[in-house]
N, C-alpha and C positions, 0 to 999 in steps of 0.2 A: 607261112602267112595264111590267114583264114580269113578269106572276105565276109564282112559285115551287112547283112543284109535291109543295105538303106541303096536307095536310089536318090546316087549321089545329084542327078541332074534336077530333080523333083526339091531337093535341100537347097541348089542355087535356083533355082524359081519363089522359091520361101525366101531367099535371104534380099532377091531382087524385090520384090513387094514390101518388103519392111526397108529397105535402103528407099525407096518410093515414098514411105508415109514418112518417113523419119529429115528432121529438120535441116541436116546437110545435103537432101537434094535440091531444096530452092537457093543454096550459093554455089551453083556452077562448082560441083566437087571436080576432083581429080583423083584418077585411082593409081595406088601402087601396091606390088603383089608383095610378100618375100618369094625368095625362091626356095624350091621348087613347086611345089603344091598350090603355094599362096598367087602366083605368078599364072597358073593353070586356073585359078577360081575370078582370079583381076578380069583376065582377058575376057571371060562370059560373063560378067558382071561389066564390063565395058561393053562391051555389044549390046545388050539387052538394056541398059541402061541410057543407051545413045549419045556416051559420052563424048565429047569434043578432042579434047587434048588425050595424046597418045598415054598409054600405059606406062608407068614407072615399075623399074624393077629395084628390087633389093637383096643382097646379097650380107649377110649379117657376119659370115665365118667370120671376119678380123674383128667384129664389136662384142664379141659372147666373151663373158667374161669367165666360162668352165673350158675353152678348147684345148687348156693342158690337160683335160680327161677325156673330149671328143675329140681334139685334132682336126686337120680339116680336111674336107672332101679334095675328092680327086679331080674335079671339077669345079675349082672356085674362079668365079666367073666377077667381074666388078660390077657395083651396081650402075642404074641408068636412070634417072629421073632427067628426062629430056625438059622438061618445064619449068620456070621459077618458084620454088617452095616458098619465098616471103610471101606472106597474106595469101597464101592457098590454105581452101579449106580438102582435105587429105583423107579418102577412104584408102586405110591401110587394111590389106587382107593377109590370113594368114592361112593354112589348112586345118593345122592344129592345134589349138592353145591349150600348154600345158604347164610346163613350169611359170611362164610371160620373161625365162632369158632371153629367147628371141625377140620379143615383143620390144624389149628393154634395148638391146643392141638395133632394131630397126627404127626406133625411135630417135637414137645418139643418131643415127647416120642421116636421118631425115633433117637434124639441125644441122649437123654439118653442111646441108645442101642450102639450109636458109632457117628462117624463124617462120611455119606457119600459122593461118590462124586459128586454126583448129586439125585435129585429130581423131579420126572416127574409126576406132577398130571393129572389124567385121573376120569373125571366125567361122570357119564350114562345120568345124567340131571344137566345140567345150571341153574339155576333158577336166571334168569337175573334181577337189580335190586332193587336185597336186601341186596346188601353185604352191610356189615360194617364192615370188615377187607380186606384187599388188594389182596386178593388172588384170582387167575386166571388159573382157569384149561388150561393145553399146547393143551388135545385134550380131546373133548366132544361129547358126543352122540347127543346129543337134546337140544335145549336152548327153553325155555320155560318163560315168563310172567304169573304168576298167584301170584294174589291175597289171595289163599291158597295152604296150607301145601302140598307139593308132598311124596308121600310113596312109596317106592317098595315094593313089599310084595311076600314073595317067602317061603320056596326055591328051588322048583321045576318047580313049572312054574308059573317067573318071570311075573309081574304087576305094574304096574304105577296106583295110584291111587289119586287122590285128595281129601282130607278131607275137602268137602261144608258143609255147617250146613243143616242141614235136610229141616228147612226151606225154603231156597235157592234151593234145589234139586224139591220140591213139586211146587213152585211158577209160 
Protein backbone atom coordinates (compact mmCIF):
# COMPACT_ATOMS: atom_id res chain seq x y z
CA UNK A 1 0.00 0.00 0.00
CA UNK A 2 1.31 3.53 -0.87
CA UNK A 3 -0.41 6.45 0.75
CA UNK A 4 -1.58 9.05 -1.50
CA UNK A 5 -0.68 12.31 -0.84
CA UNK A 6 -4.08 14.22 -0.04
CA UNK A 7 -5.04 15.29 3.27
CA UNK A 8 -7.91 13.33 3.57
CA UNK A 9 -9.51 15.58 6.60
CA UNK A 10 -8.96 18.90 4.29
CA UNK A 11 -11.21 16.58 1.37
CA UNK A 12 -14.09 16.16 4.25
CA UNK A 13 -13.98 19.96 4.93
CA UNK A 14 -14.55 20.38 0.91
CA UNK A 15 -17.15 17.86 0.71
CA UNK A 16 -18.89 19.68 4.07
CA UNK A 17 -19.06 23.08 2.29
CA UNK A 18 -20.50 21.79 -0.95
CA UNK A 19 -23.12 19.39 1.13
CA UNK A 20 -23.79 23.30 2.73
CA UNK A 21 -24.41 25.11 -0.56
CA UNK A 22 -26.17 22.21 -2.05
CA UNK A 23 -30.16 21.82 -2.12
CA UNK A 24 -30.50 18.75 0.39
CA UNK A 25 -29.24 20.66 3.36
CA UNK A 26 -32.42 22.97 3.71
CA UNK A 27 -34.66 19.35 3.89
CA UNK A 28 -33.39 18.20 7.31
CA UNK A 29 -31.10 15.37 5.31
CA UNK A 30 -30.20 12.22 7.13
CA UNK A 31 -26.81 10.52 6.72
CA UNK A 32 -26.00 6.96 5.89
CA UNK A 33 -22.38 5.59 5.43
CA UNK A 34 -21.58 2.24 3.58
CA UNK A 35 -19.31 0.38 5.38
CA UNK A 36 -16.29 0.57 5.98
CA UNK A 37 -14.84 3.79 4.86
CA UNK A 38 -18.25 5.35 3.71
CA UNK A 39 -19.28 4.87 7.47
CA UNK A 40 -15.73 6.69 8.83
CA UNK A 41 -16.63 9.82 6.28
CA UNK A 42 -20.93 9.76 7.53
CA UNK A 43 -19.79 10.21 11.05
CA UNK A 44 -17.62 13.72 10.41
CA UNK A 45 -19.85 14.77 8.01
CA UNK A 46 -22.61 14.24 10.81
CA UNK A 47 -20.80 16.18 13.19
CA UNK A 48 -19.72 19.13 11.25
CA UNK A 49 -22.93 19.13 9.74
CA UNK A 50 -24.95 19.29 13.07
CA UNK A 51 -27.03 16.66 11.96
CA UNK A 52 -30.11 15.65 14.25
CA UNK A 53 -30.94 12.10 13.62
CA UNK A 54 -28.28 9.34 14.28
CA UNK A 55 -25.98 7.99 11.44
CA UNK A 56 -27.20 5.08 9.22
CA UNK A 57 -25.10 2.28 8.34
CA UNK A 58 -24.98 0.05 5.38
CA UNK A 59 -23.49 -2.94 4.90
CA UNK A 60 -23.94 -4.11 0.97
CA UNK A 61 -22.12 -7.82 1.06
CA UNK A 62 -25.62 -9.61 0.52
CA UNK A 63 -26.80 -6.93 -2.36
CA UNK A 64 -23.42 -6.88 -4.80
CA UNK A 65 -24.48 -8.62 -7.41
CA UNK A 66 -20.24 -9.98 -8.24
CA UNK A 67 -19.64 -11.79 -4.46
CA UNK A 68 -19.32 -15.12 -6.46
CA UNK A 69 -15.83 -13.47 -7.50
CA UNK A 70 -15.50 -11.24 -4.02
CA UNK A 71 -17.05 -13.30 -1.46
CA UNK A 72 -17.61 -11.90 1.58
CA UNK A 73 -15.62 -10.40 4.32
CA UNK A 74 -14.87 -11.67 7.48
CA UNK A 75 -16.76 -9.13 9.20
CA UNK A 76 -20.09 -8.89 7.74
CA UNK A 77 -21.94 -6.96 9.97
CA UNK A 78 -26.00 -6.09 9.30
CA UNK A 79 -26.98 -2.73 8.36
CA UNK A 80 -28.67 -0.13 10.66
CA UNK A 81 -30.69 2.78 9.59
CA UNK A 82 -32.17 3.47 13.00
CA UNK A 83 -34.69 6.28 11.35
CA UNK A 84 -37.67 6.06 8.84
CA UNK A 85 -36.48 6.04 5.21
CA UNK A 86 -40.15 6.89 3.65
CA UNK A 87 -39.87 10.70 2.61
CA UNK A 88 -36.37 11.01 4.04
CA UNK A 89 -34.26 13.00 2.12
CA UNK A 90 -30.81 10.68 2.35
CA UNK A 91 -26.96 11.70 2.08
CA UNK A 92 -25.55 8.42 1.05
CA UNK A 93 -21.69 8.46 1.57
CA UNK A 94 -19.30 6.13 0.19
CA UNK A 95 -15.20 6.35 0.36
CA UNK A 96 -14.82 5.12 -3.02
CA UNK A 97 -16.76 5.11 -6.16
CA UNK A 98 -15.66 2.98 -8.54
CA UNK A 99 -17.47 0.55 -10.39
CA UNK A 100 -21.29 2.23 -8.63
CA UNK A 101 -21.88 -2.04 -7.65
CA UNK A 102 -21.75 -0.94 -4.42
CA UNK A 103 -23.57 2.12 -4.86
CA UNK A 104 -26.30 -0.11 -6.79
CA UNK A 105 -26.53 -2.72 -3.87
CA UNK A 106 -26.73 0.39 -1.12
CA UNK A 107 -29.37 1.83 -2.86
CA UNK A 108 -31.60 -1.82 -3.26
CA UNK A 109 -31.24 -2.02 0.55
CA UNK A 110 -32.14 1.59 1.39
CA UNK A 111 -35.64 0.70 -0.35
CA UNK A 112 -35.89 -2.24 1.41
CA UNK A 113 -35.87 0.00 4.54
CA UNK A 114 -38.76 2.28 2.87
CA UNK A 115 -39.22 4.53 -0.32
CA UNK A 116 -37.16 7.94 0.16
CA UNK A 117 -37.51 11.12 -1.09
CA UNK A 118 -34.68 11.69 -2.48
CA UNK A 119 -30.94 10.35 -2.72
CA UNK A 120 -27.77 12.35 -2.64
CA UNK A 121 -24.64 10.60 -3.17
CA UNK A 122 -21.47 12.14 -1.68
CA UNK A 123 -18.11 10.40 -2.53
CA UNK A 124 -14.56 11.13 -0.68
CA UNK A 125 -12.87 9.82 -4.02
CA UNK A 126 -14.22 9.50 -7.79
CA UNK A 127 -12.29 7.03 -9.31
CA UNK A 128 -13.05 8.29 -12.69
CA UNK A 129 -13.26 5.66 -15.60
CA UNK A 130 -14.21 2.50 -14.32
CA UNK A 131 -17.63 2.54 -13.86
CA UNK A 132 -19.78 -0.04 -15.31
CA UNK A 133 -22.99 0.92 -13.74
CA UNK A 134 -24.40 4.45 -14.21
CA UNK A 135 -23.91 6.08 -11.19
CA UNK A 136 -22.67 9.50 -10.45
CA UNK A 137 -21.75 11.00 -7.32
CA UNK A 138 -23.88 14.85 -6.88
CA UNK A 139 -20.74 15.93 -4.87
CA UNK A 140 -17.06 14.58 -4.44
CA UNK A 141 -14.08 15.23 -2.73
CA UNK A 142 -11.34 14.15 -5.35
CA UNK A 143 -11.56 12.53 -8.75
CA UNK A 144 -8.69 10.53 -9.21
CA UNK A 145 -7.45 8.32 -12.54
CA UNK A 146 -5.72 5.21 -11.33
CA UNK A 147 -4.99 2.20 -12.62
CA UNK A 148 -5.10 0.62 -9.04
CA UNK A 149 -7.24 -0.16 -6.26
CA UNK A 150 -7.86 3.27 -3.96
CA UNK A 151 -8.39 2.33 0.14
CA UNK A 152 -9.14 4.57 2.79
CA UNK A 153 -7.78 3.17 5.84
CA UNK A 154 -8.92 4.68 9.05
CA UNK A 155 -10.42 5.05 11.66
CA UNK A 156 -8.73 7.68 13.24
CA UNK A 157 -6.56 9.18 10.98
CA UNK A 158 -8.06 8.77 7.82
CA UNK A 159 -5.59 7.65 4.62
CA UNK A 160 -5.90 7.30 0.97
CA UNK A 161 -3.84 4.50 -0.14
CA UNK A 162 -3.27 2.81 -3.37
CA UNK A 163 -2.57 -0.87 -3.53
CA UNK A 164 0.78 -1.01 -6.37
CA UNK A 165 2.07 -4.39 -6.58
CA UNK A 166 5.27 -4.23 -4.76
CA UNK A 167 6.95 -4.79 -7.90
CA UNK A 168 5.90 -1.58 -9.26
CA UNK A 169 6.70 0.44 -6.07
CA UNK A 170 10.67 -0.92 -6.16
CA UNK A 171 11.08 -0.36 -10.02
Amino acid sequence: MKPLEMDVEQLISQLVAQIQQHPIAKSAPKIVGIKTGGVWIAKRLHQALNLEEPVGTINTAFYRDDFETRGFGSNVTPSDIPWDVDGAHIILVDDVLFTGRTIRGAINEIFDFGRPASVTLVALVDRKGYRQLPFQADIVGVEINSDYPIKLQGPKNLTLCQQIPDEEITA
